[in-house]
Phi, psi and omega in degrees: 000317185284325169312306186304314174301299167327337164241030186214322173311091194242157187307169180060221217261164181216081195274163190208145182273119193172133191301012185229136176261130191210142205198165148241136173208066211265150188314319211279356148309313186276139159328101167086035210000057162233152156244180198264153158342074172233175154258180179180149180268002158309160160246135172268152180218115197239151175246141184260126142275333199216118166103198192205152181218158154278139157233134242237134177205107196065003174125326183277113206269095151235152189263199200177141205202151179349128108111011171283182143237153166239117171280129164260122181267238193245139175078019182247148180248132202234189172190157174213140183230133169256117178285344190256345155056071121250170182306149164207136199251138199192148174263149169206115168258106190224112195256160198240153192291009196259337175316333181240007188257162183220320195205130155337302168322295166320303177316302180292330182264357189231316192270311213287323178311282174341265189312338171268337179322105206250003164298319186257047190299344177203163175213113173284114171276122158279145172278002188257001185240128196326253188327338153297315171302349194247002181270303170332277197326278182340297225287304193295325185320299150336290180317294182294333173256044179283341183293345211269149196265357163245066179295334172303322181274348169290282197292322172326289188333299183297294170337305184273350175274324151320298203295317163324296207300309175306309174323292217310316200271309174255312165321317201241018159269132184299155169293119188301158187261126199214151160252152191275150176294115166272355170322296202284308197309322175288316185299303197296338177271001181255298153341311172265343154291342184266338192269035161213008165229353203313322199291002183221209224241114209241140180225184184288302144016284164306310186313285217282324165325292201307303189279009169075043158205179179302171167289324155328289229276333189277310176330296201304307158001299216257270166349294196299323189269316202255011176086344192225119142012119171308273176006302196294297211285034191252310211275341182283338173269338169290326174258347147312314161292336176259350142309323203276325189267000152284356180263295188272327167299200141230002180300120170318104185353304190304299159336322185260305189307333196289304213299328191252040172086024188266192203263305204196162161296322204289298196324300194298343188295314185291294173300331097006304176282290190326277176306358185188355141093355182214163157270157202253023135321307171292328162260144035286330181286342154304325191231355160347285194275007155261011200300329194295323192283016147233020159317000000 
């Protein structure tokens, strides 16, 4: 199967009209080979081909390597990264569970075990182990018939032959007795609030509102899962974005700072240089010719 890719495979994005997202992908596209924190109620599945990544999940630190995997499950907040910011090439599928419910029943006896097992916010899949391996297999399986006109049914196929694997191994291991965080439900209402105002004029203040707590309480938060400051992880996302359109645009630099919520061009050059090691004339001229491949 990784053979077939190997010839077959071109970097970014491959979107399809279909509730799942299916891609190639490398680290060395994104600012600083990261991608920043978020969620989504999909569950994701990245296969590594080439390289090694961290990947952050609720706080929890794991790496991943050649012909390794990850399962993410639903609602969790995560992130990936090369901390030494070398390449890493990598498939990533990603559905949302209803894609499997056919019946109320189902939902309930096959998906809900999984996606609430709050034992299992990630599961690392190895290749040295049968059923992991067979999830990986799934995953690159997906990727290679994304061109096939019946690919919805194809990938449908694959989605429950994944799911099998997941019920059997994790669904149905009880859940460690834990109290739910309530931490993280407040990190994801802050999270979603800024990656849904970032363009516009955001205070702490505004941040802490969102998750229902103090301005302490938002800090110790933001530290506690991402390592950062609300601020920071504010000006990182503003600048992710003012990367991702100096790479797919021609908008003129001044520009892109308003659109994605600076101040001034000089304020984005700067916090841009500070932050991500260039200005941003330099990348965008650095990654230019590669801005098509993730279209």
């Amino acid at each position: 199967m990784k053979e077939m890719l190997e010839n077959e495979l071109r970097p970014g994005f491959d979107e399809v009209e279909f509730p799942a997202k299916i891609r190639r992908d490398r680290l060395s596209l994104y600012p600083n080979y990261a991608i920043g924190s978020h969620w989504h109620d999909e569950v994701e599945l990245l296969v590594i081909l080439h390289g090694k990544m961290e990947c952050c999940v609720n706080g929890e630190s794991v790496t991943i390597g050649d012909e390794e995997g990850i399962f993410i499950n639903s609602r969790q907040v995560h992130d990936l990264r090369s901390e030494t910011k070398s390449e890493c090439e990598y498939v990533i599928v990603r559905f949302h569970p209803v894609l499997l419910c056919a019946t109320k029943a189902i939902e309930n006896r096959f998906v809900l075990p999984v996606i609430e097992n709050e034992s299992y916010p990630y599961h690392v899949l190895r290749p040295d182990k049968e059923w992991q391996r067979s999830v990986i297999d799934a995953v690159l399986r997906v990727y290679y018939m994304r061109h096939e006109t019946t690919l919805e049914l194809g990938a449908q196929g694959q989605f429950f032959a994944i799911w099998e694997q997941l019920f059997l191994h994790l669904g149905q291991v009880p859940a460690k007795v834990r109290e739910a965080s309530p931490q993280l439900t407040q990190l994801k209402n802050m999270i979603s609030f800024i990656s849904e105002n970032y363009h516009g004029r955001i205070t702490l203040d505004d941040i802490r509102q969102a998750g229902n707590v103090g301005k302490t309480s938002c800090c110790q938060i933001f530290q506690k899962y991402l390592n950062q400051t609300p601020i920071t992880y504010l000006t990182m996302i503003r600048l992710r974005k003012g990367a991702e359109m100096l790479v797919k645009t021609d908008m003129p630099i001044v520009d892109i700072s308003y659109e994605v919520g600076f101040s001034g061009a000089s304020y984005f050059a700067e916090a841009f240089k500070k932050h991500l090691g260039e200005m941003p004339s330099e990348f965008r001229k650095r990654n230019r010719g590669r801005g098509e491949d993730r279209k």
